[in-house]
C-alpha positions as CSV (number, residue, x, y, z in Angstrom):
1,X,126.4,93.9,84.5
2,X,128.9,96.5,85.9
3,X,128.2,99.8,85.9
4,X,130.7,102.1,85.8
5,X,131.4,105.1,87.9
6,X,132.6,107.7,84.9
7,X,130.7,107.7,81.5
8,X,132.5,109.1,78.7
9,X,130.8,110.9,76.1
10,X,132.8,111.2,72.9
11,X,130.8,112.6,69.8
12,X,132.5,112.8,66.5
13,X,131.9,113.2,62.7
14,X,134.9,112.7,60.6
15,X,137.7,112.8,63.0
16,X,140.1,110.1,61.5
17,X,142.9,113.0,61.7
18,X,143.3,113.0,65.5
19,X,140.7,110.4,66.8
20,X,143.6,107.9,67.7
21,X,145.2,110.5,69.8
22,X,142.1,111.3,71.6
23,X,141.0,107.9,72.2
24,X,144.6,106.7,73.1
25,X,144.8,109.0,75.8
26,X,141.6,108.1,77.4
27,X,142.5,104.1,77.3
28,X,145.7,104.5,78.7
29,X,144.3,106.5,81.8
30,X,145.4,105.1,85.3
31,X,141.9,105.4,86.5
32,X,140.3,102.5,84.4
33,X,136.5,102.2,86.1
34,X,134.5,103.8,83.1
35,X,133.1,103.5,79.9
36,X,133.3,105.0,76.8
37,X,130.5,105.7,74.1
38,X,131.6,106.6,70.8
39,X,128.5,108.2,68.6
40,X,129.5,108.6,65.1
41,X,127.8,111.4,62.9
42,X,127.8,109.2,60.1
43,X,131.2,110.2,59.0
44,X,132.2,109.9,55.7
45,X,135.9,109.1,56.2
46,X,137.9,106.6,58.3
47,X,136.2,107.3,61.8
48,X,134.1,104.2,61.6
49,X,137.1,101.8,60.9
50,X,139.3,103.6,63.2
51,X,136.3,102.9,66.2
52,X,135.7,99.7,65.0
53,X,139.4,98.8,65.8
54,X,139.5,100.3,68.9
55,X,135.9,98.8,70.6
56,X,137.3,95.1,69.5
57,X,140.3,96.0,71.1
58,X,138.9,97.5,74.5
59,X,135.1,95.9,76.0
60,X,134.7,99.3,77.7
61,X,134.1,101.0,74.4
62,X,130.4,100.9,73.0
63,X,130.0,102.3,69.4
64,X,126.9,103.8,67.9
65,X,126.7,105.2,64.5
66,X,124.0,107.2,63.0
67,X,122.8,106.3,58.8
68,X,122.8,110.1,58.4
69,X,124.5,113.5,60.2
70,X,122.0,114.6,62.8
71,X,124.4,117.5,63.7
72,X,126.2,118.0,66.7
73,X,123.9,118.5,69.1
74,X,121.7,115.3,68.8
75,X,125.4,114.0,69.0
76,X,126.4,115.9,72.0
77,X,122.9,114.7,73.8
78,X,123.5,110.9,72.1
79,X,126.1,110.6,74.4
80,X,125.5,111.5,77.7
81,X,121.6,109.5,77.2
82,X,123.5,106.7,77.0
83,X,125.7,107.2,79.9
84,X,125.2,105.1,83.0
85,X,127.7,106.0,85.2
86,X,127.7,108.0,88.6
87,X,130.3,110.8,86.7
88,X,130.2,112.6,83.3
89,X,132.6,113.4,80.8
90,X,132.3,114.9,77.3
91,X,135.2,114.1,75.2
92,X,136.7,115.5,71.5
93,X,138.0,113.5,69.1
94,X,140.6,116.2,68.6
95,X,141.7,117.0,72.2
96,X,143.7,114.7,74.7
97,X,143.8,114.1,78.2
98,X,147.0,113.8,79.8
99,X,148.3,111.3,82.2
100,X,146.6,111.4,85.6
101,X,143.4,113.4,84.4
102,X,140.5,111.2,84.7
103,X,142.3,109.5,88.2
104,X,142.4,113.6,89.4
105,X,138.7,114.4,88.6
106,X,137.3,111.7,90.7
107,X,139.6,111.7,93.4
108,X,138.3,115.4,93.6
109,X,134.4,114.6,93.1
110,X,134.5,111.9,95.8
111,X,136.1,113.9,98.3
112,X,134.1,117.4,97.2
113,X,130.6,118.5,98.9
114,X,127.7,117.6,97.1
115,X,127.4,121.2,96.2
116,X,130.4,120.6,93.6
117,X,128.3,120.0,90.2
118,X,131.8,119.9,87.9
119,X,135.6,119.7,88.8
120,X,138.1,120.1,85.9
121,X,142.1,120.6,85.5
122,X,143.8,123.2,84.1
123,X,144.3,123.4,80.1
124,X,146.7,124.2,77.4
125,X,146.0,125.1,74.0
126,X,147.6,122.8,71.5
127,X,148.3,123.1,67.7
128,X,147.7,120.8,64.6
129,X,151.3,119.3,65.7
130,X,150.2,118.9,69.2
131,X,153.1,121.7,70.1
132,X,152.1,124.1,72.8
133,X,150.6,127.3,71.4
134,X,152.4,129.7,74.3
135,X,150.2,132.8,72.6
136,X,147.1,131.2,73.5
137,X,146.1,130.4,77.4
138,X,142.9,128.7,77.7
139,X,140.2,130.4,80.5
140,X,141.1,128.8,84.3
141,X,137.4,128.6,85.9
142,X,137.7,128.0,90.0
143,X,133.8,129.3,91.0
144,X,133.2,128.4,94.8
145,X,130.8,131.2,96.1
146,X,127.7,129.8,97.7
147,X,125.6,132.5,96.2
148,X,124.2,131.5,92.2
149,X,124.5,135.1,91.2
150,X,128.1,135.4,92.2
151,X,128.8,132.0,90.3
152,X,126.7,133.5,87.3
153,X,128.8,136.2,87.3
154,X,132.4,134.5,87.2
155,X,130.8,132.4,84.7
156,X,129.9,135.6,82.3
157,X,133.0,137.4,83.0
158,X,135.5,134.3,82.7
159,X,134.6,131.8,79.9
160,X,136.5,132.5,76.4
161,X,137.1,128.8,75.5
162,X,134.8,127.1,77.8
163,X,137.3,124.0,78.3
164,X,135.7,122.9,81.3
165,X,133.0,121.5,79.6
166,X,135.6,118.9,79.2
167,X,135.7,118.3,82.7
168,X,134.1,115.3,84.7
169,X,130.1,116.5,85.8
170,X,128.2,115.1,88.3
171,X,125.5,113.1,86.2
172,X,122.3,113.5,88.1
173,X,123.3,117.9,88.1
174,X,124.2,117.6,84.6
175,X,120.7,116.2,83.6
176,X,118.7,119.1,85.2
177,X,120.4,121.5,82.7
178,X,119.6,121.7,78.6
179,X,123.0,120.1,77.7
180,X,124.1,121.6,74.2
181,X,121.5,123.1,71.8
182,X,121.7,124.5,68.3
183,X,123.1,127.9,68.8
184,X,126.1,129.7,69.0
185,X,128.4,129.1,72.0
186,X,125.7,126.8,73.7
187,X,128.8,125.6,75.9
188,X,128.7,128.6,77.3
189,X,125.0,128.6,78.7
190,X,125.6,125.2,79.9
191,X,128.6,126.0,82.1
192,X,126.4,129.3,83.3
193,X,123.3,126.9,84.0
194,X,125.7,124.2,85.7
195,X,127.4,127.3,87.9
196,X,123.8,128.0,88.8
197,X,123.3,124.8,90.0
198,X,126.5,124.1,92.0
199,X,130.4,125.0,92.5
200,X,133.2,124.6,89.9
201,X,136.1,124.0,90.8
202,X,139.7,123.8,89.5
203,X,142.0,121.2,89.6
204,X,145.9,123.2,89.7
205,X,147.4,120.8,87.4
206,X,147.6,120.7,83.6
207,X,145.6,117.7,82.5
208,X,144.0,118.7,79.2
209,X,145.1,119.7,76.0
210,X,142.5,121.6,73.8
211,X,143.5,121.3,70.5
212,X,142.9,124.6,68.3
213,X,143.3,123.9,64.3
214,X,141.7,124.9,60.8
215,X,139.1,122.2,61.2
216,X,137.3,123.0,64.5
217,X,133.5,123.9,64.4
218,X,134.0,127.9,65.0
219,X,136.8,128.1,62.8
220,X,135.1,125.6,59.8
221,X,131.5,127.4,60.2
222,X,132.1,131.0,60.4
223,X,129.0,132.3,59.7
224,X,126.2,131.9,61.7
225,X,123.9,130.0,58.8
226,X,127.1,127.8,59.0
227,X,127.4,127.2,62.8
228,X,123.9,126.4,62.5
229,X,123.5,123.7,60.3
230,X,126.9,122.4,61.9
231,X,124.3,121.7,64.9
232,X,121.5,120.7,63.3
233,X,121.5,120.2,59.2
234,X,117.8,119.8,59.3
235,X,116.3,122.8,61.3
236,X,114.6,125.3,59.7
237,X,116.8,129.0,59.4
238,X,114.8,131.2,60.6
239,X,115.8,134.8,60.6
240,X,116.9,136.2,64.2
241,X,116.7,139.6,64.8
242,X,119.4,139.2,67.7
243,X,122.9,139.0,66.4
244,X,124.8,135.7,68.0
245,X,126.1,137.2,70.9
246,X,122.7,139.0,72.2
247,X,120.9,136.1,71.5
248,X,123.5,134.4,73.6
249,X,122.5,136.8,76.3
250,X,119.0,136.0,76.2
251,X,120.2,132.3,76.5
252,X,121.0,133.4,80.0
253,X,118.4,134.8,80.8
254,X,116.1,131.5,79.6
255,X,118.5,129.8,81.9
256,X,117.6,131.4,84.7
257,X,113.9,131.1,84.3
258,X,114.0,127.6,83.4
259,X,116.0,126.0,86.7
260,X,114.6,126.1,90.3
261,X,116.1,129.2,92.4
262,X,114.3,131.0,95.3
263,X,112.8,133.8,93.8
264,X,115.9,136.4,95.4
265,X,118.2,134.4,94.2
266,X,116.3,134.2,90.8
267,X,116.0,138.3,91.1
268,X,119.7,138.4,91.7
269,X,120.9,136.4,88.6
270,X,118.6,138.4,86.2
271,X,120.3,141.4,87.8
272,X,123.9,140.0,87.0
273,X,123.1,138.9,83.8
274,X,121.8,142.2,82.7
275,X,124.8,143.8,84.0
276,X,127.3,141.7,83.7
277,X,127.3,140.0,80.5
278,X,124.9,143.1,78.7
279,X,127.3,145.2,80.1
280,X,130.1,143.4,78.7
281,X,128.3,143.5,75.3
282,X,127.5,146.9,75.1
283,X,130.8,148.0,75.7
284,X,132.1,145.2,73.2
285,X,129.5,146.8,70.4
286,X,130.3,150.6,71.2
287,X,134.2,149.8,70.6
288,X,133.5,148.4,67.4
289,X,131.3,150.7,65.9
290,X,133.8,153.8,67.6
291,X,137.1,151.8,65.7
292,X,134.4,151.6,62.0
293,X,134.0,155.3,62.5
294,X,137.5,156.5,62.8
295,X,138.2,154.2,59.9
296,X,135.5,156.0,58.3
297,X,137.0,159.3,59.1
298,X,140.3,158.4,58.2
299,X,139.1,157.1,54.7
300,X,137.3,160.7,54.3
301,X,140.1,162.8,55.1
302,X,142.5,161.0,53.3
303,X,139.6,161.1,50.1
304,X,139.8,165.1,50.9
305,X,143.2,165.3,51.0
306,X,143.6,163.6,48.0
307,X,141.0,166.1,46.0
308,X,142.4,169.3,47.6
C-alpha cells in the first residue's frame, strides 16, 4: 500500500454549510501525493452524505464516523492518529485552501532544515459569503531564532487567530507535543509547544482562507461552560479558579515543563512566559478594570448630578 507523504486531518460535526467548499479545495490541489481522513462527530445533518459522496468519488479520502459526539478534541486527535504520512495538516470544514497551497508547503518542508517543525502561507479572513473581510487581517507568524525562548516569545506576543495551525507540520515534531485539549485557546499552546520544538516559518503568499462566521466554535460557545463541552460533552465541569486566559498562561508554563529543553533554556522560557505573556495579561486586566471604574464614576456623577 502507498503511503502518502501529507496526511490531512479534517475533523467536523455538522458542517454541510461549507464542507463542499473545504473539501473541493483540497481535491483540486496541484500537489496530489496525500490522503485525507474525514472524522465525523456524529453529525446530525447532511455531513455524512455529503462525505459519503465525496470518498466514492476520490480513493484518497478515508471516512470515519463516530455513533455519538466525542467533542472536538477526541476529533482533533482522531485525525492526526490516523495519519500516516511523512507531513501533517489539520483542515476545517469551513475554511479553504487556495490554489498552490498544499504544492507550496512541501516544496518548503523538503527544502527546509530539519529544525523547521511547521511552514504555513499567509491568510485572509473570509466571511459567510466567502468575500474578503478587509477589517479583519489574520496574525502572519515567521519565527526563525535558534533560541526556544525567543520563539516562545514571538509565539506569546503574535498569535490572535492562530491560523497556522492550519499549516502543514512535520509529523514525527507534531507527535511530541499534546495536540488540542479541552480548554480554551488550546491552539495556542500547541503552536507555543511546536515553536519550542522547532522554527516556523512563513510562506509570503496568500494561500489560506479562514473563514470567520456566526457558527464558529468561539463565536457559538461563548461562555466558558460552553467552550467546554464544545470539547468534550462528557467531562466533568469542575470549577477553576483561573479565569480562561490565566489558566491559558499556566498552559504555558505546563508546556514547558512537559517537553525536553536543557535546563537554561528551560529557565529561559519560564522567564518569557512570566513576562511576556503575564505581562501582557496583567496589563490586559488593569485596562479593563481602569475603563469599569470610570464607567462607574461616570454613572455616579451623572446619579449626583441628577439629585442636586
Amino acid at each position: 500500500m502507498h503511503t502518502p507523504t501529507v496526511s490531512i486531518g479534517l475533523p467536523v460535526y455538522n458542517g454541510e454549510r461549507f464542507l463542499g467548499f473545504a473539501l473541493d479545495s483540497l481535491l483540486e490541489q496541484d500537489y496530489a501525493d496525500f490522503e485525507l481522513i474525514i472524522s465525523d462527530n456524529a453529525s446530525e445533518d447532511g455531513t455524512g452524505a455529503i462525505c459519503r459522496r465525496y470518498a466514492e468519488r476520490d480513493q484518497r479520502i478515508r471516512y470515519i464516523r463516530a455513533q455519538v459526539n466525542q467533542g472536538a478534541t477526541r476529533n482533533f486527535r482522531t485525525v492526526f492518529e490516523e495519519a500516516r504520512g511523512k507531513y501533517f495538516k489539520w483542515a476545517y470544514h469551513d475554511d479553504v485552501c487556495l490554489p498552490g497551497f498544499l504544492r507550496r508547503c512541501v516544496e518548503v518542508l523538503e527544502q527546509a532544515p530539519l529544525s523547521v517543525a511547521l511552514v504555513a502561507p499567509r491568510t485572509e479572513i473570509i466571511d459567510a459569503k466567502g468575500e474578503r473581510v478587509s477589517k479583519l487581517t489574520a496574525e502572519r507568524m515567521d519565527i526563525r531564532s535558534p533560541r526556544p525562548h525567543q520563539r516562545l516569545a514571538d509565539v506569546l506576543r503574535t498569535v490572535q487567530w492562530a491560523p497556522a495551525q492550519c499549516g502543514l507540520f512535520r509529523t514525527a515534531t507534531l507527535r511530541k507535543t499534546r495536540l488540542i485539549e479541552p480548554f480554551f485557546a488550546s491552539d495556542y499552546v500547541l503552536l507555543a509547544e511546536v515553536a519550542l520544538l522547532g522554527e516556523i516559518w512563513e510562506i509570503p503568499e496568500i494561500l489560506f482562507q479562514r473563514r470567520f462566521h456566526p457558527g464558529i466554535s468561539t463565536e457559538a460557545n461563548k461562555s466558558p461552560t460552553a467552550l467546554l463541552s464544545w470539547f468534550d460533552p462528557a467531562s466533568p465541569r469542575k470549577k477553576n479558579l483561573l479565569s480562561p486566559r490565566m489558566r491559558l498562561g499556566a498552559e504555558y508554563v505546563r508546556s514547558i515543563s512537559r517537553l525536553r529543553l536543557p535546563l537554561a533554556d528551560r529557565v529561559r522560557c519560564y522567564a518569557t512566559a512570566l513576562v511576556v505573556w503575564y505581562g501582557k495579561e496583567f496589563r490586559r486586566s488593569g485596562g479593563h478594570y481602569k475603563n469599569r471604574l470610570k464607567e462607574r464614576i461616570r454613572t455616579s456623577l451623572g446619579l449626583a448630578a441628577r439629585l442636586a
